[in-house]
C-alpha positions as CSV (number, residue, x, y, z in Angstrom):
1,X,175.2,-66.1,85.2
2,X,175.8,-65.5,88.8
3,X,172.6,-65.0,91.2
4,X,173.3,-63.8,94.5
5,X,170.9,-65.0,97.6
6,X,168.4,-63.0,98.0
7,X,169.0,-61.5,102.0
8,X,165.8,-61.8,104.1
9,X,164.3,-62.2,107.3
10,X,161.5,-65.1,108.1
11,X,159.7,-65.5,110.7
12,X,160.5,-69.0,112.5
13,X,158.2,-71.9,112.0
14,X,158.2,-74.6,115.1
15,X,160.1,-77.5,114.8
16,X,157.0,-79.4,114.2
17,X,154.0,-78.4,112.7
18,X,151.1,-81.3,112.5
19,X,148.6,-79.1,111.6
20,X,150.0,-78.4,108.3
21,X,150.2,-81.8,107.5
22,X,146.9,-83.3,108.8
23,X,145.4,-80.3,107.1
24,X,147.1,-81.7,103.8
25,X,146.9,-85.1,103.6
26,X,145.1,-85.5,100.2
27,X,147.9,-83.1,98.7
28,X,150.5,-85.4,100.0
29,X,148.7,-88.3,98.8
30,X,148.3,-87.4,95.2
31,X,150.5,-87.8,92.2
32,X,153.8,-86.8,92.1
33,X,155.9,-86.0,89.4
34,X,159.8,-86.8,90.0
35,X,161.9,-85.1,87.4
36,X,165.3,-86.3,87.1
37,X,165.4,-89.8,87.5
38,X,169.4,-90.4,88.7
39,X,171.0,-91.9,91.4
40,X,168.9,-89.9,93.9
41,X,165.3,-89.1,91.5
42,X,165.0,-92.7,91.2
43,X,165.2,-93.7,95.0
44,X,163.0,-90.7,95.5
45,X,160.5,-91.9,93.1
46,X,160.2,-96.1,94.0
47,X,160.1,-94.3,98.0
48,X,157.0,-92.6,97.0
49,X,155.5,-95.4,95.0
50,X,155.9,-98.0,98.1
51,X,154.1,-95.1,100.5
52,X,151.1,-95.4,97.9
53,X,151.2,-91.9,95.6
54,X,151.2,-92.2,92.2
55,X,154.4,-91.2,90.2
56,X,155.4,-89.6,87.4
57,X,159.2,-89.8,86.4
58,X,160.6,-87.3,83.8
59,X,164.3,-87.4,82.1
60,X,165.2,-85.9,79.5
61,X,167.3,-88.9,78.3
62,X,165.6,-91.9,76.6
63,X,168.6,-94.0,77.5
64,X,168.3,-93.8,81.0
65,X,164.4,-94.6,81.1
66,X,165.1,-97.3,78.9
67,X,167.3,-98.8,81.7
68,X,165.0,-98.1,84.3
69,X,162.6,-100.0,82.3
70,X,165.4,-103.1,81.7
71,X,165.9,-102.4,85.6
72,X,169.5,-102.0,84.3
73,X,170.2,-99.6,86.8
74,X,172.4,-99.5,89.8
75,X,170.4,-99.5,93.1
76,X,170.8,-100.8,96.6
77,X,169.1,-104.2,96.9
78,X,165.7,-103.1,98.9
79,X,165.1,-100.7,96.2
80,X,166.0,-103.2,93.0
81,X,163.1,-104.7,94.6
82,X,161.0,-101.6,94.4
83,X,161.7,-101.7,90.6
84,X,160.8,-105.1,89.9
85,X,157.5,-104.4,91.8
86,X,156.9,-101.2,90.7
87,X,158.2,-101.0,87.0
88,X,154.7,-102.0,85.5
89,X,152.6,-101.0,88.0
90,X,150.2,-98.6,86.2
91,X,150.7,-96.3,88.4
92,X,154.1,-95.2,87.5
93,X,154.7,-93.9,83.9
94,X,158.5,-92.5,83.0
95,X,158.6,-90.2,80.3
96,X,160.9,-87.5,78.8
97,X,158.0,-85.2,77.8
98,X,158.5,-82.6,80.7
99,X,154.2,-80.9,80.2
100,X,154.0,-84.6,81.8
101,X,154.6,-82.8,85.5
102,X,151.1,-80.6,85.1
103,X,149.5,-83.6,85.8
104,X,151.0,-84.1,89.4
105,X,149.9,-82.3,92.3
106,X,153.6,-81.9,93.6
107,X,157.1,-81.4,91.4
108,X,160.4,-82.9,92.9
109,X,163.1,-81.4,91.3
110,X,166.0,-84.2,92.1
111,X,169.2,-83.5,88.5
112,X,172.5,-83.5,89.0
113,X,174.3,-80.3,90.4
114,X,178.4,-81.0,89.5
115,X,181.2,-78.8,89.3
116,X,183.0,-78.1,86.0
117,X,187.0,-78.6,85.7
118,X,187.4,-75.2,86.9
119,X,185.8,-76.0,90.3
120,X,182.8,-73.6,88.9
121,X,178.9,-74.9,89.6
122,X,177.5,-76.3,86.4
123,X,174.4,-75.1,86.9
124,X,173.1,-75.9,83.7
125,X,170.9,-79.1,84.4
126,X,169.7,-77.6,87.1
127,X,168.4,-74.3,85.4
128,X,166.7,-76.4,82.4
129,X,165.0,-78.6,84.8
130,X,163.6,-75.4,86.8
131,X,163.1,-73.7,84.3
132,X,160.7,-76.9,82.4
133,X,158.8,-76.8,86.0
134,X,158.0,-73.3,85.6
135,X,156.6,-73.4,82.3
136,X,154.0,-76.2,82.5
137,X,153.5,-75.1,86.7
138,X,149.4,-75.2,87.3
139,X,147.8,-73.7,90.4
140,X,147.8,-75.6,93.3
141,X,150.8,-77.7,92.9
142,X,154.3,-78.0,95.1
143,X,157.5,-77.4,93.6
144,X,159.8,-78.7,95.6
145,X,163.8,-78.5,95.2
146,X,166.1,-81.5,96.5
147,X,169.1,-80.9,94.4
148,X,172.1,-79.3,96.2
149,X,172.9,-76.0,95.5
150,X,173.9,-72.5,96.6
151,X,171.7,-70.7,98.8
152,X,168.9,-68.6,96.9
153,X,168.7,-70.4,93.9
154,X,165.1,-71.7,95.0
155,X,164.2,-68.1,94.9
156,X,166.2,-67.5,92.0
157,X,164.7,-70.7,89.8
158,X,161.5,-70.7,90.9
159,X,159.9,-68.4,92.9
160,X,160.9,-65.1,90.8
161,X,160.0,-67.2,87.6
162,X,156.6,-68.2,88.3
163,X,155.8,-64.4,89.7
164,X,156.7,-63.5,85.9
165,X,154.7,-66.0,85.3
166,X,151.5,-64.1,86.7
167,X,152.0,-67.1,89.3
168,X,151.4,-65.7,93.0
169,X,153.4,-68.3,95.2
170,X,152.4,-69.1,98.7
171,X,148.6,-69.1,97.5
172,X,148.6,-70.2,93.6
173,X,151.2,-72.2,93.7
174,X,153.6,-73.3,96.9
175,X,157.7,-73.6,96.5
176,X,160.3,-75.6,99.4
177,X,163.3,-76.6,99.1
178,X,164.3,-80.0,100.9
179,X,167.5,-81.0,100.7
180,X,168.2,-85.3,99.6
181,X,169.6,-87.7,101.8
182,X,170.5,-90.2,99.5
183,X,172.5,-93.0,100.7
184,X,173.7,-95.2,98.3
185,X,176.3,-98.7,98.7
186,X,178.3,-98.4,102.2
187,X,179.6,-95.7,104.8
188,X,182.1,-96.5,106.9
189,X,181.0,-100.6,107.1
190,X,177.4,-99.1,108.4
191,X,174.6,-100.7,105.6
192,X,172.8,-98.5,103.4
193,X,170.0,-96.4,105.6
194,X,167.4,-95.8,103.5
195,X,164.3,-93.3,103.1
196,X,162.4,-94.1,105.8
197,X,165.4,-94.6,108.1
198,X,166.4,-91.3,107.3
199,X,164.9,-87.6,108.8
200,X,164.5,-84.9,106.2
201,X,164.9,-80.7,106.6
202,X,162.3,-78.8,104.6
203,X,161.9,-74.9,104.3
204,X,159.2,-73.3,101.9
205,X,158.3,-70.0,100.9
206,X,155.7,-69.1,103.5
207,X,154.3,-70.9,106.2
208,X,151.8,-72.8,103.5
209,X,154.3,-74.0,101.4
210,X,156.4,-75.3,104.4
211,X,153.4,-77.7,105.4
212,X,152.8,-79.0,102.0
213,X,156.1,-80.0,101.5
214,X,156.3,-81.5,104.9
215,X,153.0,-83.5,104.8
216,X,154.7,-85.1,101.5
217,X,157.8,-85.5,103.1
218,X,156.6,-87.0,106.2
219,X,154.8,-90.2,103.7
220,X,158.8,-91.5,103.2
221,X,160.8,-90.0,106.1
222,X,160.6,-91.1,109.8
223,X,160.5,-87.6,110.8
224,X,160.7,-84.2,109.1
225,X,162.4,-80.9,110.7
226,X,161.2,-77.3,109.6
227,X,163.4,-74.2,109.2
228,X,162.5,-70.9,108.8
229,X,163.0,-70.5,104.6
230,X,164.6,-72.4,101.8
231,X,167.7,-70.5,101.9
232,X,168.1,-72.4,105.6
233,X,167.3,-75.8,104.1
234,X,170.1,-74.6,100.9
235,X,172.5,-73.9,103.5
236,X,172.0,-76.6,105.3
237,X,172.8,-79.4,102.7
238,X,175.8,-77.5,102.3
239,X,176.7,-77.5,105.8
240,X,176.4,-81.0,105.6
241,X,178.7,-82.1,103.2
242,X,181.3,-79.2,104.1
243,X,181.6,-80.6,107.2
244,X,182.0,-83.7,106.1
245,X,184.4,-82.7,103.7
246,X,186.7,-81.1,106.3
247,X,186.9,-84.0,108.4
248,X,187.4,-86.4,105.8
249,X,190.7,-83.8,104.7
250,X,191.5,-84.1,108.4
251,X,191.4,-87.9,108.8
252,X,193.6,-88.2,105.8
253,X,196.0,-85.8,107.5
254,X,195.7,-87.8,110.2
255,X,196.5,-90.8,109.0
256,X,200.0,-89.1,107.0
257,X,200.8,-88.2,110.7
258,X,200.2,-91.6,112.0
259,X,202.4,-93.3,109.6
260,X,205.4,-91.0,111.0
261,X,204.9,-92.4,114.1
262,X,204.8,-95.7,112.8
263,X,200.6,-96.3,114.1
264,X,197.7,-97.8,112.1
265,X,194.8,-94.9,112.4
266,X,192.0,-96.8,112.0
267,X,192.2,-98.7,115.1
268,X,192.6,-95.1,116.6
269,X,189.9,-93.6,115.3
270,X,187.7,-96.3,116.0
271,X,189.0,-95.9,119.7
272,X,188.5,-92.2,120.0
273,X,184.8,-93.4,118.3
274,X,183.9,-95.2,122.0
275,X,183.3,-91.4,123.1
276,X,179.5,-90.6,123.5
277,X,179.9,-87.2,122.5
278,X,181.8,-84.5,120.6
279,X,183.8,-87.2,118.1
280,X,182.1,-88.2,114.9
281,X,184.4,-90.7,113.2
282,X,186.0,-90.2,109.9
283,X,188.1,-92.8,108.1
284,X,191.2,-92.3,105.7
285,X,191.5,-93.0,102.2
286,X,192.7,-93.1,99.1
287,X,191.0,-90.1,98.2
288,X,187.0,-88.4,98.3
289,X,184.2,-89.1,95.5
290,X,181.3,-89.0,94.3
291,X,178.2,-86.7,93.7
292,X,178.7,-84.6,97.0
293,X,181.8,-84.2,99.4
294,X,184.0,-82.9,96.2
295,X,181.4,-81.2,95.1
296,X,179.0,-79.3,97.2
297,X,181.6,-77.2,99.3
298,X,182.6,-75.7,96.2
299,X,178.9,-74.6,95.9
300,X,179.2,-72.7,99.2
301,X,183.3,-71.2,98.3
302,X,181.5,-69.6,94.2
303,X,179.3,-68.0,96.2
304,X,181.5,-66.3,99.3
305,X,184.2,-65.1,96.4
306,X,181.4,-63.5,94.6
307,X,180.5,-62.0,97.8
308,X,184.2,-61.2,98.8
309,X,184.2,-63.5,101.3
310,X,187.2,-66.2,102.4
311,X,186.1,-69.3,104.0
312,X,190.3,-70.4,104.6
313,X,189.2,-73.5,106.2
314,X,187.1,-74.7,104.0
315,X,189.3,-73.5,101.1
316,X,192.2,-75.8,102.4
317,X,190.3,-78.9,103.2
318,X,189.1,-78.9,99.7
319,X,192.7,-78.5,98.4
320,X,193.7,-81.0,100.3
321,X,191.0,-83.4,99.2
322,X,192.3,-82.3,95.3
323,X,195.2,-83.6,96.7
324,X,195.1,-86.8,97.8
325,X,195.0,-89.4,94.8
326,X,198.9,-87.3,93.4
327,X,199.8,-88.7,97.1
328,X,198.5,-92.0,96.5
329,X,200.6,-91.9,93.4
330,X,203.7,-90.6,94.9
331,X,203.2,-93.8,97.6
332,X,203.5,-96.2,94.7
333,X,206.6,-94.1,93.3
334,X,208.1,-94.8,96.7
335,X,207.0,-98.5,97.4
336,X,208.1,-99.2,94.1
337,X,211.5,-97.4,94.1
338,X,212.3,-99.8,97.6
339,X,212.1,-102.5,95.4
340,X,214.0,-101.4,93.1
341,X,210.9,-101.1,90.6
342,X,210.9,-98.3,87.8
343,X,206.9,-97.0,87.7
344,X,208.0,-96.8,84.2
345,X,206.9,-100.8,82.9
346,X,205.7,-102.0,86.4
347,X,202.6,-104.0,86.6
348,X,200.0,-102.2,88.5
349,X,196.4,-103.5,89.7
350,X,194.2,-101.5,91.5
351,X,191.6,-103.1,93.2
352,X,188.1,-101.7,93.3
353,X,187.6,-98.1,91.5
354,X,184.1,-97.1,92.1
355,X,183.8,-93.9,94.4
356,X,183.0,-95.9,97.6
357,X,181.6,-99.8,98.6
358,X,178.6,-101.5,96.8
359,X,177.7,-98.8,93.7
360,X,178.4,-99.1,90.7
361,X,179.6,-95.4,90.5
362,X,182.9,-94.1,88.9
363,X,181.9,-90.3,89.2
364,X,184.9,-88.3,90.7
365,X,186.8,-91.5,92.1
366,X,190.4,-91.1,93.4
367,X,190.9,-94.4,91.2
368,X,190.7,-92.2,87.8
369,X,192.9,-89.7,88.5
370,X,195.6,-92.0,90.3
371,X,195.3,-94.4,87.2
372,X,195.3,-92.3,85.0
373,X,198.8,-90.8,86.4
374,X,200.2,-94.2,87.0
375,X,200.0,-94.5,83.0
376,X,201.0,-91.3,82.3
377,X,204.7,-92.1,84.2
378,X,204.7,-95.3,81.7
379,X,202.9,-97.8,84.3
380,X,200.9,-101.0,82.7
381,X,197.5,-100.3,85.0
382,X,194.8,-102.7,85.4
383,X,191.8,-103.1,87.2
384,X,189.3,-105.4,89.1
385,X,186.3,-104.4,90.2
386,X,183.3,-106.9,90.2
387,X,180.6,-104.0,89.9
388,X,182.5,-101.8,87.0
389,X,183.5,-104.1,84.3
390,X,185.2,-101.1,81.8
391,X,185.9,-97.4,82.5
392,X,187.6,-95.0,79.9
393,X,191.1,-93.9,81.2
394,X,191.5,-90.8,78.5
395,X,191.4,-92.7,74.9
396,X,191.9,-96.0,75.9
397,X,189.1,-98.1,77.8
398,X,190.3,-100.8,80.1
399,X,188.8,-103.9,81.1
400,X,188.7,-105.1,84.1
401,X,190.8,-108.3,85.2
402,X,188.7,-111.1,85.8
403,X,191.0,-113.3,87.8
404,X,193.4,-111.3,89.3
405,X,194.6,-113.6,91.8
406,X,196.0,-115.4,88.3
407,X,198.7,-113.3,88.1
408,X,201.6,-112.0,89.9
409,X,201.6,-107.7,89.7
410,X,204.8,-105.4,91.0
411,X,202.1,-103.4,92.9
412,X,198.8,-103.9,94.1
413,X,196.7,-101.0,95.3
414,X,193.7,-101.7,97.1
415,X,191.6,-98.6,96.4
416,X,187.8,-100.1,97.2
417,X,186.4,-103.4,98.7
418,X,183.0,-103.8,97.6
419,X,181.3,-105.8,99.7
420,X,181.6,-109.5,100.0
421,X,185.0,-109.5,98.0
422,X,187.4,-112.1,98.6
423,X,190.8,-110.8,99.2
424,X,192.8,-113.2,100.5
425,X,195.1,-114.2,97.3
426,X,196.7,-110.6,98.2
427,X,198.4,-112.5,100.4
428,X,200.8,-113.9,97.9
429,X,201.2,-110.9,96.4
430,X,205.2,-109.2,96.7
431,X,203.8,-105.9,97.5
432,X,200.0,-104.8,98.1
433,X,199.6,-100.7,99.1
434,X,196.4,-100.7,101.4
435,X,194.7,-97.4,100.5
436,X,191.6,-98.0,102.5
437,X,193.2,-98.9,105.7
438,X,191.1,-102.0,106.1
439,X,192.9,-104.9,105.2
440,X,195.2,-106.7,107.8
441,X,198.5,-107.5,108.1
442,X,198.6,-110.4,106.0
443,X,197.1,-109.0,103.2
444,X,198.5,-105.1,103.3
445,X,202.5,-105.3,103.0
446,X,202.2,-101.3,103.3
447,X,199.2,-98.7,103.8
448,X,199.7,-94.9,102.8
């Protein structure tokens, strides 16, 4: 079902508004409940515990809280630590049972918001999950939304459920919607910036449930900016990541255009990057993954069409990113073809498949779909990747290559270089395809 935002006007709250949050500081300080306990509920949850609340995780799968409780779970280092502190601390209890959350003072709503093969929001994770708040929602708690999403589905999930409900929000119960900032593994050779390295937006319902969420915000966030309603914080997130996502589409355009002219673009970009203002660097690759960038803009694009609304920029630069890993693969064609290498038989290693540097994360990596191509033109494709040690490539799982620098491959295609890997055996490699444009000339024989 399709919900269209609900069209409004709100009165601006200041940028900063301490009175709300001295005014709440027991709220803030209370339990919290953290449902969905993922790659961004989990952070959110060990944040809260290390600024002293209580926490209450909730995931509906028993697999995943028994890995939390193994700590077999990927994390950046600072908050593996958190676990092995905080796992049996008292003070934080994981469950699946979601009447759990009435015993918090505030609800964090952090599940998973993908995009089906159709390029369509699956917003069925985030629907249950709203949905379970709703139902065991007491007076005087804070729901608060973090997932991304399109703008209005606060409204939609939360705030027109609980009035059903008999629920008056703004006075029996408060609603905000604050978009995450997760930052897992590596960006652009920067290190992971973490919770309370990183500021947070937050817009609530009313003026009341704007402060709340702030004064709990404000516990693991160096600073905390307030906008006028949620459907600002909603588009905001979305903002975010589609201009990211453009950028990223330009870079790698970029890069095609450099290779004409026969130029390395990194050392370009990180030129034009010496300018104080009005450049933002973004790097070429092999392709965009993960949870948000080919994701999130197509949050914003289901929406306009429903409204009969183009967005033609944003429509190509998500095309393009669709794009990249069948150009990744026609690369290979071609390096392989000037030496006089069918794809068809040739030995082909990629090196590193997770989404980006340092996680442990396969979602919507370039290195599926280009491996996954490479096989389907008769290629022999392997792997090595010291964080992913098997992934399924249709019906067939591989296993990664232990020692790759054993063995002499057709191809190599460095598609991720997790951090601290040793690469110099590429060296004596006959042909290595740098996808990342970060290796040197030693080691790259060719880039895209």
């Amino acid at each position: 079902m399709y919900l269209l935002p609900v069209r409004r006007s709100a009165q601006r709250i200041p940028d900063v508004a301490p009175e709300y949050e001295s005014a709440h500081v027991d709220h803030a300080a209370a339990a919290v409940a953290v449902v969905g306990l993922g790659y961004v509920g989990l952070p959110t949850a060990l944040a809260l515990l290390a600024a002293g609340n209580k926490v209450i995780g909730v995931d509906v799968s028993e697999s995943r809280l028994d890995a939390i409780r193994r700590r077999e779970v990927d994390l950046t280092p600072t908050d593996h630590q958190r676990l092995a502190t905080y796992v049996d601390d008292p003070r934080f209890t994981v469950t699946s049972d979601p009447a759990a959350a009435a015993r918090a003072r505030t609800v964090v709503i952090c599940v998973p918001t993908p995009i089906d093969r159709h390029l369509v929001p699956d917003l069925r994770a985030l629907s249950a999950a709203c949905a379970s708040v709703v139902e065991h929602a007491v007076p005087g708690q804070l729901l608060m939304l973090t997932s991304t999403t399109y703008v209005g589905a606060t409204r939609n999930l939360l705030v027109e459920p609980l009035t059903e409900r008999g629920l008056r929000v703004g006075s029996d119960v408060f609603v905000a919607f604050s978009p995450e900032r997760i930052d897992p593994g590596l960006v652009n050779d920067h290190p992971h910036i973490s919770h309370d390295r990183t500021p947070r937006v937050v817009g609530g319902t009313g003026e009341l449930s704007t402060g709340l969420a702030a004064a709990v915000l404000r516990r693991t966030a160096p600073a905390v900016h307030l906008v006028s309603s949620a459907e600002e914080a909603e588009m905001t997130k979305l903002w975010e990541n589609t201009f990211r996502a453009v950028n990223l589409a330009l870079a790698n355009e970029f890069a095609e255009d450099c290779r004409a002219l026969g130029l390395q673009p990194r050392p370009i970009i990180e030129a034009a990057a010496t300018k104080p203002y009005g450049f933002v660097a973004h790097y070429p690759g092999p392709g965009v993954g993960g949870h948000c960038i080919p994701c999130d803009p197509h949050y914003l694009l289901w929406q306009l069409r429903a409204l009969h609304v183009t967005s033609p920029l944003v429509e190509t630069a998500m095309s393009a990113i669709a794009a990249r890993p069948r150009q990744v693969v026609r690369r290979v064609r071609d390096i392989l073809a000037d030496r006089s290498t069918s794809t068809s038989g040739a030995r082909i290693l990629m090196v590193g498949v997770s989404y980006k540097p340092g996680v442990a994360d396969l979602r919507e990596s370039p290195a599926l779909e280009i491996l996954a191509e490479l096989a389907e033109e008769g290629a022999e494709v392997h792997f090595t990747d010291p964080l992913i040690p098997t992934l399924e490539l249709g019906p067939k799982t591989l296993a990664g290559v232990a020692e790759p620098e054993a063995e002499q491959w057709d191809l190599v295609v460095v598609h991720t270089v997790q951090p601290d890997a040793e690469l110099e055996w590429l060296a004596d490699q006959p042909a290595v395809l740098d996808a990342t444009y970060r290796l040197g000339p030693l080691k790259a024989k060719a880039v895209l």
